[in-house]
Steps between C-alpha positions, in 0.01 A plus 500: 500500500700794353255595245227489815724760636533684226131514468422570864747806531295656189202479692666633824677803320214600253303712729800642678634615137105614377467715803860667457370567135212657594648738756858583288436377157555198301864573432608488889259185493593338231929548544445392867329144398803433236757652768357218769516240210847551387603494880325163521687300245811632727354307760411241323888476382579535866300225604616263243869620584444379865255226460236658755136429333307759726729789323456347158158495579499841605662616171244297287236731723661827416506457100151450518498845567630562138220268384279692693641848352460328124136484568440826559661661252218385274303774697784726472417455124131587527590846718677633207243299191183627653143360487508429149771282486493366870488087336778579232772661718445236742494190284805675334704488840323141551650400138841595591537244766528284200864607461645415794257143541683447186827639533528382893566108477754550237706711761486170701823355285760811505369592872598174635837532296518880628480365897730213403773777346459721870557202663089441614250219498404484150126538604600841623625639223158586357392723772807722405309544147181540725640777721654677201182522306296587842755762497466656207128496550573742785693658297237576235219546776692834637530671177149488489298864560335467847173658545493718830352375798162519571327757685142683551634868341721374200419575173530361192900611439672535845883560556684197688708582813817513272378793267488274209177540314320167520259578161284171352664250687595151364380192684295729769165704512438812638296460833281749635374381815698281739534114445268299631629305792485086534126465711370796365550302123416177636171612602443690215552249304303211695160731396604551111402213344702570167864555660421240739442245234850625328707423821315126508588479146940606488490269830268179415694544105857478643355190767350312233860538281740449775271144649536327143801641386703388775399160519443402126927450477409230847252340321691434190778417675259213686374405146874476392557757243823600429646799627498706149123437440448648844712816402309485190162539664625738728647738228176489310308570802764823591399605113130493572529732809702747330497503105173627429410700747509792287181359333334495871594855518393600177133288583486699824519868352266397197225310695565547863714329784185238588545357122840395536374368856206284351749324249742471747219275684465286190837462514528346798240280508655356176772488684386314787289256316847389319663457788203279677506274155878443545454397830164319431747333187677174550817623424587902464524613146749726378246717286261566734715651788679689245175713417368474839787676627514749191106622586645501866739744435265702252228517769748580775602844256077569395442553884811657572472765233077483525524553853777766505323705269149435680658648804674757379176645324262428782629670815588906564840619465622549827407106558656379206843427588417384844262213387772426197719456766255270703444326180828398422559396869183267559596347130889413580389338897196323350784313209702459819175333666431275205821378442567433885187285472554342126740241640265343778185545261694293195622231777137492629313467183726514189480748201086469492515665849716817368292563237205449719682770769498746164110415448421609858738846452293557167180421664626802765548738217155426332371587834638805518380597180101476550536849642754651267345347180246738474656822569807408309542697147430269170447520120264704437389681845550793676824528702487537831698756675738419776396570854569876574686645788206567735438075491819478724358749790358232657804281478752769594337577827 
């Protein structure tokens, strides 16, 4: 339940944060979401203080806001790369998450011996190493150059309200017409196949992930493996999201974002068709969820980094961080949705019926991508150029 709200207050904040970005900067943006998290494990230590679950909960909602601020710094990354190197500044921000998945659970031990020595519930005491590294996210966020807001007139160098000369900015891009606003991008984007098709992907990649990652440790459990083959799986699957995604990045820039897409496809239906044989199997085997859940979590980081990058190339400037923003948002509440619906589906039909729930989420992408397909950019032909300006007339008005 706390991870649920975790997820669900990412998808509630990520707009919020992508249109504050677009209007004042990724810096404002970006300190914000890791000011909101840092506040939230204070609630969170509130509401374990006083035993009141609807605070706790509320807490758990508010550091999603930090999760939410984590994902966009990988297009904070991409403002200052450029073009060029839009999938290896990405996957590089991507690849960092490595640290802390590593570096988190063994803060579980001195945390709980931290909240014992202040006199809390030892299961608080890691939200005091939460809030102190949410902190000093902030922290880092606001030393960050912030590009000046927005406007019709400015030009390429402007002079912030302050006097301070804002020059090449770090984590932001110059914007020369105003952002685009929430329906004006969401019909743009509805008629542009190729962005369009990017959004499906970052959503349906982080719905298949969050469906079979969040039940594989309940089915285990059911076919009685011990609790340090389940961490096992789950650490190997936490590698596959993260560890090579610098690879991804490196495919998207040398053949194009729909490459890393395509094998990212493969890699869930390998995926998927080791997790129906498990649950077609007799009894589970240990070998076979193990790589299942590795190509989960490399699929899950091909679509986000494919998708990301497809986006990011395929829409005009002035759209770009609003639809990042929409991105993000639709991807965090769709996890929430499949993991709301996980439990009642495994109940229902066992693990053959999560893995058949992924199938139908694939099948949605695949759909999605009869239009794109063909405009997309591959090996070998012309690249297409991203929409221009004058394609969002009709949408503005």
């Amino acid at each position: 339940m706390s991870q649920r709200g975790v997820i669900l207050g990412a998808g509630l904040i990520a707009y919020p944060l992508a249109a504050l970005a677009a209007r004042t900067g990724r810096r404002k943006a970006l300190t914000l979401g890791f000011g909101i998290g840092t506040l939230g494990a204070s609630v969170v230590l509130a509401g374990v203080a006083t035993g009141f679950l609807p605070l706790f909960m509320l807490g758990m909602m508010m550091c999603g806001s930090a999760t939410a601020a984590g994902l966009q710094a990988r297009y904070a990354a991409v403002d200052v790369a450029g073009p060029a190197a839009t999938g290896r500044a990405m996957s590089l921000v991507v690849w960092a998450t490595t640290i802390g998945s590593v570096l988190g659970p063994n803060f579980t031990g001195p945390g709980a011996h931290l909240g014992e020595a202040l006199g809390m519930h030892p299961l608080a005491g890691p939200y005091l190493i939460s809030m102190a590294a949410f902190a000093l996210a902030a922290l880092v966020a606001s030393t960050l150059t912030s590009a000046p807001r927005a406007s019709t007139t400015q030009s390429n160098r402007t002079v912030e309200d302050d006097g301070t000369d804002d020059g090449a900015a770090v984590g932001d891009t110059t914007i020369d017409t105003p952002p685009l606003g929430l329906m004006a991008a969401l019909r743009f984007v509805v008629a542009q196949p190729i962005p369009l098709f990017a959004i499906v992907t970052i959503i349906t990649g982080q719905m298949m992930m969050t469906n079979v990652m969040v039940m594989t440790p309940v089915h285990m459990h059911h076919q009685e493996f011990d609790l340090g083959a389940i961490g096992l799986v789950v650490s190997i699957h936490i590698a596959g999201m993260y560890a090579l995604s610098p690879i991804f990045g490196w495919m998207s820039d040398r053949w194009g974002p729909g490459t890393v897409i395509a094998s990212g496809v493969a890699v869930f239906v390998a995926t998927i068709t080791l997790g129906v044989v498990d649950a077609l199997a007799p009894v589970s085997s240990m070998r076979l969820l193990t790589t299942a859940l590795l190509l989960l979590g490399v699929g899950w980081s091909m679509f986000l980094i494919g998708g990301s990058a497809l986006l990011t190339a395929s829409v005009p400037h002035h759209a770009k961080v609003t639809l990042q923003g929409v991105s993000d948002s639709a991807m965090n509440l769709g996890g929430a949705l499949m993991a709301a619906m996980a439990g009642t589906v495994l109940a229902a039909g066992g693990f053959l019926w999560i893995n058949l729930m992924a199938t139908a989420v694939l099948l949605i992408t695949l759909a999605f991508a009869v239009r794109a397909v063909p405009l997309m950019t591959w090996p070998g032909r012309a690249t297409p150029s991203a929409p221009d300006d004058h394609h969002l007339e009709g949408a503005e008005r």
